[in-house]
Every structure is written in structure tokens, then in C-alpha cells.
C-alpha positions in Angstrom: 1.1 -100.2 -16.9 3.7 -102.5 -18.8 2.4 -105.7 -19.9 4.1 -108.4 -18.5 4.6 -112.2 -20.5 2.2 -114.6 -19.4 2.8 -117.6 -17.0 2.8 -119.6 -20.4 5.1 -117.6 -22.2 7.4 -117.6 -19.2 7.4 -121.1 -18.6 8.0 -121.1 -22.8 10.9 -119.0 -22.2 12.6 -121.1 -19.6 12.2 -123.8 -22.0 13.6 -121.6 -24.5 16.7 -121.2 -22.8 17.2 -124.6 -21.3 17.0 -126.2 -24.9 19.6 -128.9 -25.0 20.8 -128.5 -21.5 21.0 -132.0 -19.4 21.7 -132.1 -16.0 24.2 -134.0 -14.3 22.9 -137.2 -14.8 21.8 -136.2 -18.5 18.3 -135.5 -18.5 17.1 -133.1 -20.3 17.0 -129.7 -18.0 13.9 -128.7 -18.3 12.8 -131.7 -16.1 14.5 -129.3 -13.2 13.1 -126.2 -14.1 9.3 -127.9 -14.6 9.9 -129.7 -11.1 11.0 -126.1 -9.5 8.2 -124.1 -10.6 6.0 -127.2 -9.6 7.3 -127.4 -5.9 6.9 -123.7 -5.8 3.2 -123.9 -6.5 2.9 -126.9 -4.1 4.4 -124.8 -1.5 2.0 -121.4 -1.8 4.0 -120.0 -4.2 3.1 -116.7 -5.7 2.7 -116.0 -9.4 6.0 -114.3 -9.4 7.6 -117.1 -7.3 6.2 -119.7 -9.8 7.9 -117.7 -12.6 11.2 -117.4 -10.6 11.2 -121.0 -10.0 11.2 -121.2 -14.3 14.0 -119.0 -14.6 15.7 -119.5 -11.4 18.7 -121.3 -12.9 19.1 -119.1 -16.3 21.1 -116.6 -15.6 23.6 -119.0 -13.9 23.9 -121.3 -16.6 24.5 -119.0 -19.0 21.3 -119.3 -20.7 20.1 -116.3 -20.3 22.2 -112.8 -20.2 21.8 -110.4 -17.1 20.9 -108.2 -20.4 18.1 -109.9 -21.7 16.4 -110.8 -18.0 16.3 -107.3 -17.5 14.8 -106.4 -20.4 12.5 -108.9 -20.3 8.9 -108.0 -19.6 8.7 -109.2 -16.2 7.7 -108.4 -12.8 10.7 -106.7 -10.9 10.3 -108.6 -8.2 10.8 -111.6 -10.6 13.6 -110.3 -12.0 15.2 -109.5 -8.1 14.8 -113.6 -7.3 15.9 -114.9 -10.2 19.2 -112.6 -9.7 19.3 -113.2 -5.9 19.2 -117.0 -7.0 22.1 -116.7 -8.9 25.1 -118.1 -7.4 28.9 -115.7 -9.3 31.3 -117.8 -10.0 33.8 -117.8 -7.0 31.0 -116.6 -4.8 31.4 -118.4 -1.3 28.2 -120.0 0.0 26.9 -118.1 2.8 27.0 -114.8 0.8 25.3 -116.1 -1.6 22.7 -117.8 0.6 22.1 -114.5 3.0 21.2 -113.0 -0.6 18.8 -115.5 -0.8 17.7 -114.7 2.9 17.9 -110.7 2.1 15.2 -111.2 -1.2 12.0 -111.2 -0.7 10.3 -114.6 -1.6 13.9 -116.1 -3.0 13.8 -118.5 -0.1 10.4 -120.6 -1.5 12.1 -120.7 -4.5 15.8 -122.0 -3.1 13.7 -124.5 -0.6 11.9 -126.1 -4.1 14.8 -126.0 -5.8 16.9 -127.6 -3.0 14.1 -130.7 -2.8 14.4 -131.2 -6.6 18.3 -131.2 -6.3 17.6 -134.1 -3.4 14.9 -136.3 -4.6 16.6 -140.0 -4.0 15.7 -140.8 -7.3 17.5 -138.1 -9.0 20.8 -138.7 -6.5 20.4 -142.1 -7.5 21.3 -141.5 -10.9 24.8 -139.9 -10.4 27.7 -141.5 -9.8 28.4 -141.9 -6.0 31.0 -139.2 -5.8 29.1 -136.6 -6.7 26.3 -137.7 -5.2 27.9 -137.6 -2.2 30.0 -134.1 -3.3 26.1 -132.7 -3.9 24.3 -134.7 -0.6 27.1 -132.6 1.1 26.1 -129.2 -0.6 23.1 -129.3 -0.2 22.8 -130.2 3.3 25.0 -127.7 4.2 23.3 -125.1 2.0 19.5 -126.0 3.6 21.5 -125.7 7.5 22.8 -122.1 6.4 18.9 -121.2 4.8 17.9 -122.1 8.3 15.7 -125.2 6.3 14.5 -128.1 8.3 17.2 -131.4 7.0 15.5 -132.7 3.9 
């Protein structure tokens, strides 16, 4: 059997790969990813949800190559979320959210990630365009997850 990197080491990773991103009110990134993995575990996450909700944003941002996830030592089933949670540039919403649907335990990981992206207090910091632009996303991403309104 392959060994596979630690919940530490994951979450090291992650970290890794976020270093120096902000988000769009310019915190540091890793904020997100830590909150994630966080409201994975609050929710029942598994292990292997825990580590998707780390890396769930990675391969999107450009942090981490399609390449390298792969051969990282990590559970397949990791590996599968963390892809299914990657939205291609261009890619229209509701394919990319019935990806979300089709993987199996991408949905914990999209609902956590979805309550991060809409805590007032992080909305509060933008500027009220795009908090709007994003309220408007989001909302509209949770209705075609078949989520409950946040």
C-alpha cells in the first residue's frame, strides 16, 4: 500500500501553495483554505473531505499543476474532489456544479466552501459591487447544488 501525506503535511502543502495569495479583499488566502477544511470537519467531513477542503482551490488558482496533484501522494478520492472542485476557465456554471453533484463527497466540500465565500463579515469587506456580483453567484450556485439559501 502507498503511503499517503499526513493531514499535517497536507494542510502544509495547501499553505505551501497559497503563499502570498490574498483574496479579494486582501487577506492572506490561507484564511480561506483554513476556514474550508474547518467547516468541512464541522459538517462530518471525512478525512479525505478535510484534505479536499485544503486543496480545493489549488488547482484553480494556478497554485498547484493538474501534474503535481496527481502525483502527489494522496487518496484518489482526494485527488477526484479537488479536480471536480475546479471550476475551467470558460466553464458555464451548471456543468461545473453537476460535477460537483456527480463526485462523490465534492458537495460537503462546495457547501463549506460556499459559507466561507458568504460569511457577512468577509462580504463586508469588498467593495459593494462585487459584493453584490459574488452575493449573486453564490446564491445562484447554492440554488443549482440544490443547498438550502445561506
Amino acid at each position: 500500500m502507498t503511503e499517503t501525506l499526513s493531514p499535517a503535511e497536507i494542510e502544509a502543502l495547501a499553505r505551501e501553495v497559497h503563499a502570498g495569495q490574498t483574496d479579494k479583499a486582501g487577506r492572506p488566502y490561507a484564511e480561506h483554505i483554513a476556514a474550508v477544511a474547518e467547516g468541512v470537519r464541522v459538517r462530518g467531513g471525512s478525512a479525505e473531505q478535510i484534505a479536499a477542503g485544503w486543496l480545493h482551490d489549488a488547482v484553480e488558482d494556478d497554485r498547484l499543476s493538474r501534474a503535481r496533484l496527481e502525483g502527489a501522494a494522496l487518496p484518489r478520492a482526494v485527488k477526484d474532489m479537488v479536480l471536480a472542485l475546479t471550476r475551467g476557465e470558460g466553464e458555464d456554471l451548471s456543468s461545473y456544479t453537476r460535477r460537483v453533484l456527480d463526485t462523490p463527497g465534492a458537495l460537503l466540500v462546495k457547501e463549506a466552501d460556499l459559507a466561507h465565500n458568504t460569511d457577512p463579515a468577509r462580504l463586508a469587506a469588498l467593495d459593494a459591487a462585487t459584493r453584490e456580483r459574488l452575493t449573486e453567484k453564490y446564491a445562484r450556485t447554492r440554488r443549482l447544488l440544490g443547498l438550502p439559501d445561506a
